[in-house]
C-alpha atoms as a printed R data frame, in Angstrom:
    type eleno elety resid chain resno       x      y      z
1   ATOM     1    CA   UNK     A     1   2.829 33.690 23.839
2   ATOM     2    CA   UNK     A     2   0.785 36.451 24.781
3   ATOM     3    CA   UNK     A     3  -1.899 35.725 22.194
4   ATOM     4    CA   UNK     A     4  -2.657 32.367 25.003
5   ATOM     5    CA   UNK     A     5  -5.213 33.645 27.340
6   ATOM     6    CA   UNK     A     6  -5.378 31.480 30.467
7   ATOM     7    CA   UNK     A     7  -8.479 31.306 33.393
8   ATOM     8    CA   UNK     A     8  -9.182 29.993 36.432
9   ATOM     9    CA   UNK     A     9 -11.639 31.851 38.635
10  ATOM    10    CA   UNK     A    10 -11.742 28.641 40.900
11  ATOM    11    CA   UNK     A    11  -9.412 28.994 43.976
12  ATOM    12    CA   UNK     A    12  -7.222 25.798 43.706
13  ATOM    13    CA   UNK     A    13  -6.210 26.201 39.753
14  ATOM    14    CA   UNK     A    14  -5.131 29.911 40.350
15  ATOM    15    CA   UNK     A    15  -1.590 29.119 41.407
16  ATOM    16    CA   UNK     A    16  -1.547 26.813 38.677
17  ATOM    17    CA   UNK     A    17  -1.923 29.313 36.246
18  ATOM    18    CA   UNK     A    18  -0.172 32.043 37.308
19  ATOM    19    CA   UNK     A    19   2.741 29.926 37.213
20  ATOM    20    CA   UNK     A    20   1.794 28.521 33.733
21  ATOM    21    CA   UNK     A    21   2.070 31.857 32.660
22  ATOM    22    CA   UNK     A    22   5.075 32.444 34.686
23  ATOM    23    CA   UNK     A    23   6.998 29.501 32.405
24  ATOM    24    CA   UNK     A    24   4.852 30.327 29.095
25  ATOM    25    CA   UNK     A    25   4.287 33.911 28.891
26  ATOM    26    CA   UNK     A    26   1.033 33.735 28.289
27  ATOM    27    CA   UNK     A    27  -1.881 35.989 30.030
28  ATOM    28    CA   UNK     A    28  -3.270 35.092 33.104
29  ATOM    29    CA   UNK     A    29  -7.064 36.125 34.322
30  ATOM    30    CA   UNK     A    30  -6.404 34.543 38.245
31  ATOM    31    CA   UNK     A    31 -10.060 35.537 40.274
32  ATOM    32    CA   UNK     A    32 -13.395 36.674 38.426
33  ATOM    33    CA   UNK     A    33 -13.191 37.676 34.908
34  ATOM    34    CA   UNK     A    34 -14.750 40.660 34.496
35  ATOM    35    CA   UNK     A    35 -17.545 40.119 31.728
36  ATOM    36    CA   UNK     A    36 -16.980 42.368 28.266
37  ATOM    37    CA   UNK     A    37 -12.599 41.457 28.710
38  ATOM    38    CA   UNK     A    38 -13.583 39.846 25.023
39  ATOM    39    CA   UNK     A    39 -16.201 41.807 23.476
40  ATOM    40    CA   UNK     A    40 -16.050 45.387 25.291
41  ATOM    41    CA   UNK     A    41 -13.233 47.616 23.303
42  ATOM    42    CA   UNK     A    42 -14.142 50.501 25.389
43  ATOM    43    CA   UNK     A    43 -12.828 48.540 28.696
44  ATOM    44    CA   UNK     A    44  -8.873 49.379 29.957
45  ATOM    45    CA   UNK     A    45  -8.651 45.352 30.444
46  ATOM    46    CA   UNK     A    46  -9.559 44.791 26.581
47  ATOM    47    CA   UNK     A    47  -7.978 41.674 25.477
48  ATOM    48    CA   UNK     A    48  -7.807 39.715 21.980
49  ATOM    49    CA   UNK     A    49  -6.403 36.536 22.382
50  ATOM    50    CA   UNK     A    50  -6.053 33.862 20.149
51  ATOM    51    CA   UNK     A    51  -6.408 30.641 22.158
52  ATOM    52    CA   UNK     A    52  -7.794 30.550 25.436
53  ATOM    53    CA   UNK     A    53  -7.300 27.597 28.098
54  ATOM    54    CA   UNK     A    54  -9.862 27.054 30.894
55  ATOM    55    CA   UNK     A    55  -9.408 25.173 34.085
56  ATOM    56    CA   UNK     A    56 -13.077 24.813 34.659
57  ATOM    57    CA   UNK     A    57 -16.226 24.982 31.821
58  ATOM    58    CA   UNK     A    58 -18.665 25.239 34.598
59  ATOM    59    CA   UNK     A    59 -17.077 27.932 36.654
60  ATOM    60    CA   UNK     A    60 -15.362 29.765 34.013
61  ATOM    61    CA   UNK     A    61 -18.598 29.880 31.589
62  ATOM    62    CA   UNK     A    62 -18.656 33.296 30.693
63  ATOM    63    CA   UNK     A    63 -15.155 33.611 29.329
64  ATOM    64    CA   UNK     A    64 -16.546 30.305 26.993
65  ATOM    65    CA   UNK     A    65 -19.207 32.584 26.211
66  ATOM    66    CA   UNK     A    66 -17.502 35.215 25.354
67  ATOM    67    CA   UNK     A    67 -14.853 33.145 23.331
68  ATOM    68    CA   UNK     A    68 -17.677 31.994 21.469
69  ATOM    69    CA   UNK     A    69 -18.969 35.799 20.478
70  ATOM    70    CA   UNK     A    70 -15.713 36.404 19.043
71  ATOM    71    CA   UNK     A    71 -14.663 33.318 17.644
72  ATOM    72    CA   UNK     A    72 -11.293 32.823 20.014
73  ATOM    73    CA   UNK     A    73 -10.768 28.906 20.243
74  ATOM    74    CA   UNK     A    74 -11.311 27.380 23.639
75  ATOM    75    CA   UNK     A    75  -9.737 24.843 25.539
76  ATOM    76    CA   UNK     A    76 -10.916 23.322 29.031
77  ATOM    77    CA   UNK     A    77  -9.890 20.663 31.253
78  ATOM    78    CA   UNK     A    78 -12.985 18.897 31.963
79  ATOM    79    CA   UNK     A    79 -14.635 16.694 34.386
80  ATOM    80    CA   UNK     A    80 -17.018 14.015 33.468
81  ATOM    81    CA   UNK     A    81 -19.675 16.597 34.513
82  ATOM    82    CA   UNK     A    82 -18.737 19.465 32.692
83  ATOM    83    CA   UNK     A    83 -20.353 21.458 30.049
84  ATOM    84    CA   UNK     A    84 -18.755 20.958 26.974
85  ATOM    85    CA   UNK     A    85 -20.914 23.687 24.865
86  ATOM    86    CA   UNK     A    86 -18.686 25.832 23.076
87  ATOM    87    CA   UNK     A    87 -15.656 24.455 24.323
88  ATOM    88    CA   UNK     A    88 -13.124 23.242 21.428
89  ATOM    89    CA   UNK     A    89 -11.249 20.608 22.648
90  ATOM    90    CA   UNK     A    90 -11.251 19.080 25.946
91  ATOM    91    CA   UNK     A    91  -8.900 17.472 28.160
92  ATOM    92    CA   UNK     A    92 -10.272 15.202 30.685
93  ATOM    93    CA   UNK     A    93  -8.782 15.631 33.927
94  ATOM    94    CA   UNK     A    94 -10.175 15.616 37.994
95  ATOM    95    CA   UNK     A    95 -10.958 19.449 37.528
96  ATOM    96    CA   UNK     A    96 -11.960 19.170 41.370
97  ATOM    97    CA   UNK     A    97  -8.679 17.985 42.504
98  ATOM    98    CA   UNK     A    98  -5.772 20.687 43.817
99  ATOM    99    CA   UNK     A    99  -3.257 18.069 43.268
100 ATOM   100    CA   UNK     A   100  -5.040 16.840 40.189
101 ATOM   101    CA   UNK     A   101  -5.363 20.335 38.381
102 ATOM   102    CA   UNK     A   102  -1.817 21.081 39.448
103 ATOM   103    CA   UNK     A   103  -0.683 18.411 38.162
104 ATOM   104    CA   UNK     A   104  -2.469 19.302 34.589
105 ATOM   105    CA   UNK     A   105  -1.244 22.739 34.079
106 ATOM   106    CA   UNK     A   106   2.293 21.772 34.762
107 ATOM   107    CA   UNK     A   107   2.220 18.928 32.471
108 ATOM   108    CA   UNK     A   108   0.677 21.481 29.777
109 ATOM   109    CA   UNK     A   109   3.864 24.325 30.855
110 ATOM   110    CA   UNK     A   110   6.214 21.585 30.208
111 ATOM   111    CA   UNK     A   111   5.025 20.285 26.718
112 ATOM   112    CA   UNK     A   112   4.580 24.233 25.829
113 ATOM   113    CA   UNK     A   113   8.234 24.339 26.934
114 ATOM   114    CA   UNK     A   114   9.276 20.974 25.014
115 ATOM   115    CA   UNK     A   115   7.349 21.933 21.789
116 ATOM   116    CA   UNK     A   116   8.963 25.449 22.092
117 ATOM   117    CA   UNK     A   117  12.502 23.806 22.003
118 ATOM   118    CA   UNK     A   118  13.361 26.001 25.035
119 ATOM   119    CA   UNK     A   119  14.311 22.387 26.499
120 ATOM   120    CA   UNK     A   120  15.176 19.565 24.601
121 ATOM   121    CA   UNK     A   121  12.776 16.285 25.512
122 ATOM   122    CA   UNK     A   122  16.451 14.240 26.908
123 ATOM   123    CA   UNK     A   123  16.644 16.926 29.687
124 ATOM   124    CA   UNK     A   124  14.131 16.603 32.187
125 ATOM   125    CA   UNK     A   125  12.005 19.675 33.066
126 ATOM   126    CA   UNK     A   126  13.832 20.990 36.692
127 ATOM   127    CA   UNK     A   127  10.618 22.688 37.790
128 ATOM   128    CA   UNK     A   128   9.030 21.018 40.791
129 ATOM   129    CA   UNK     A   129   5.111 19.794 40.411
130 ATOM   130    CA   UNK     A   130   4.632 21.256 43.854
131 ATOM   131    CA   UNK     A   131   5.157 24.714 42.510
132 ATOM   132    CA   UNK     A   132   1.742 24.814 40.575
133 ATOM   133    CA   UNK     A   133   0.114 23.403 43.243
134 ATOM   134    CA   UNK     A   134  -2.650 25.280 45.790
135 ATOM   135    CA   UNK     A   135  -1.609 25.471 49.482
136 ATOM   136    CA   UNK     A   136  -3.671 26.995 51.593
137 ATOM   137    CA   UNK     A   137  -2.473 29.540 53.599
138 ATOM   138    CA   UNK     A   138  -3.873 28.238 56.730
139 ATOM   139    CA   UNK     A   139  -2.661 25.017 56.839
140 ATOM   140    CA   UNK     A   140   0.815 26.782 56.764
141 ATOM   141    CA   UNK     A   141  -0.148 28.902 59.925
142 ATOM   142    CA   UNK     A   142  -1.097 25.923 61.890
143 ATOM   143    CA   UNK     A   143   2.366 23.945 61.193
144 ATOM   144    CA   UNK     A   144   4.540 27.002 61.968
145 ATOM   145    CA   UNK     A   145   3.779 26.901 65.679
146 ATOM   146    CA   UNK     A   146   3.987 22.771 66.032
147 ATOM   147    CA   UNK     A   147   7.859 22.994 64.501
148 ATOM   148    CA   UNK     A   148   8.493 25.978 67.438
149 ATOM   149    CA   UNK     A   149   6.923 23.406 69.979
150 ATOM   150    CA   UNK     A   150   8.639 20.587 68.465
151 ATOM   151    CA   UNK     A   151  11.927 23.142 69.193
152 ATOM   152    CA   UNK     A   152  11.150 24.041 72.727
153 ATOM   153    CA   UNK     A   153  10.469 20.446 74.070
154 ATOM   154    CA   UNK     A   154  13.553 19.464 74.000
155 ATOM   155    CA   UNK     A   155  15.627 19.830 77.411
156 ATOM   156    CA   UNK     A   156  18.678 22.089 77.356
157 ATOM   157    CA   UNK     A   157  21.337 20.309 79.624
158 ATOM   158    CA   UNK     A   158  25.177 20.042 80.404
159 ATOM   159    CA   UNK     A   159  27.055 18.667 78.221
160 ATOM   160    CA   UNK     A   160  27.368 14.804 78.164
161 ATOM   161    CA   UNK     A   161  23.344 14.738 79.900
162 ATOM   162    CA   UNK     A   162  20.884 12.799 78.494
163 ATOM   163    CA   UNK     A   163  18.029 15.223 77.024
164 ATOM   164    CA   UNK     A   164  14.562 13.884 76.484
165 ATOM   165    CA   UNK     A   165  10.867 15.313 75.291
166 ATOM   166    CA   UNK     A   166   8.458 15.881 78.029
């Protein structure tokens, strides 16, 4: 499990993996990888995995560089536009999408989790898709203050009064 190196230096496929790795226990690089994590022995961040999984071949070409300096197999999900040089095997996928790339990690966590036998295939997976997908934090500010107005519109009367919205 810890030999499974996952990436995503793209914003919306960061969630994903982390919570790949969360239900794996692989190794997650969430942000910018920081070039030499493959080849550098010197560096504290070191790492020699044995499979690593991509969410984007263009943004996430230096890891596939890298991969390909020390011969670690390389899987991407790829677009119709991406690069496939030096990637292994591909999986093609919206790799633009939130929704979509959510979508693709946790359909990867749960066949990791099925072919594991952690869960047998007649039980299905409890973990909701929403989970490994991005929200943005900002979006979440603006409907916290429409449910409090939502709250406060309504009329506080006696008992028995009819209350309406303004």
């Amino acid at each position: 499990p810890q030999d499974v190196c996952v990436i995503s230096s793209r914003l919306w496929g960061q969630r994903a993996i982390l919570k790949f790795s969360k239900y794996t226990g692989s190794h997650a690089i969430a942000g910018r990888f920081t070039p030499g994590t493959f080849t550098n022995q010197i560096q504290k961040a070191f790492l020699e995995p044995r499979l690593l999984v991509l969410t984007d071949p263009r943004t996430d070409h230096q890891p596939i560089l890298e991969s390909s300096y020390a011969n670690i197999p390389c899987i991407a999900l790829c677009n119709t536009d991406s690069p496939l040089r030096f990637v292994d095997i591909a999986i093609p996928c919206n790799n633009k999408s939130k929704n979509s790339l959510g979508l693709m990690w946790w359909m990867l966590a749960r066949e990791v989790t099925y072919l594991r036998g952690k869960i047998p295939r007649s039980v299905k997976w409890d973990v909701m898709i929403d989970l490994f997908i991005y929200r943005d934090p900002e979006e979440e500010k603006d409907e916290q203050p429409k449910a409090l107005e939502d709250v406060s519109d309504l009329g506080t009367g006696q008992w028995g009064e009819q209350t309406s919205r303004r």
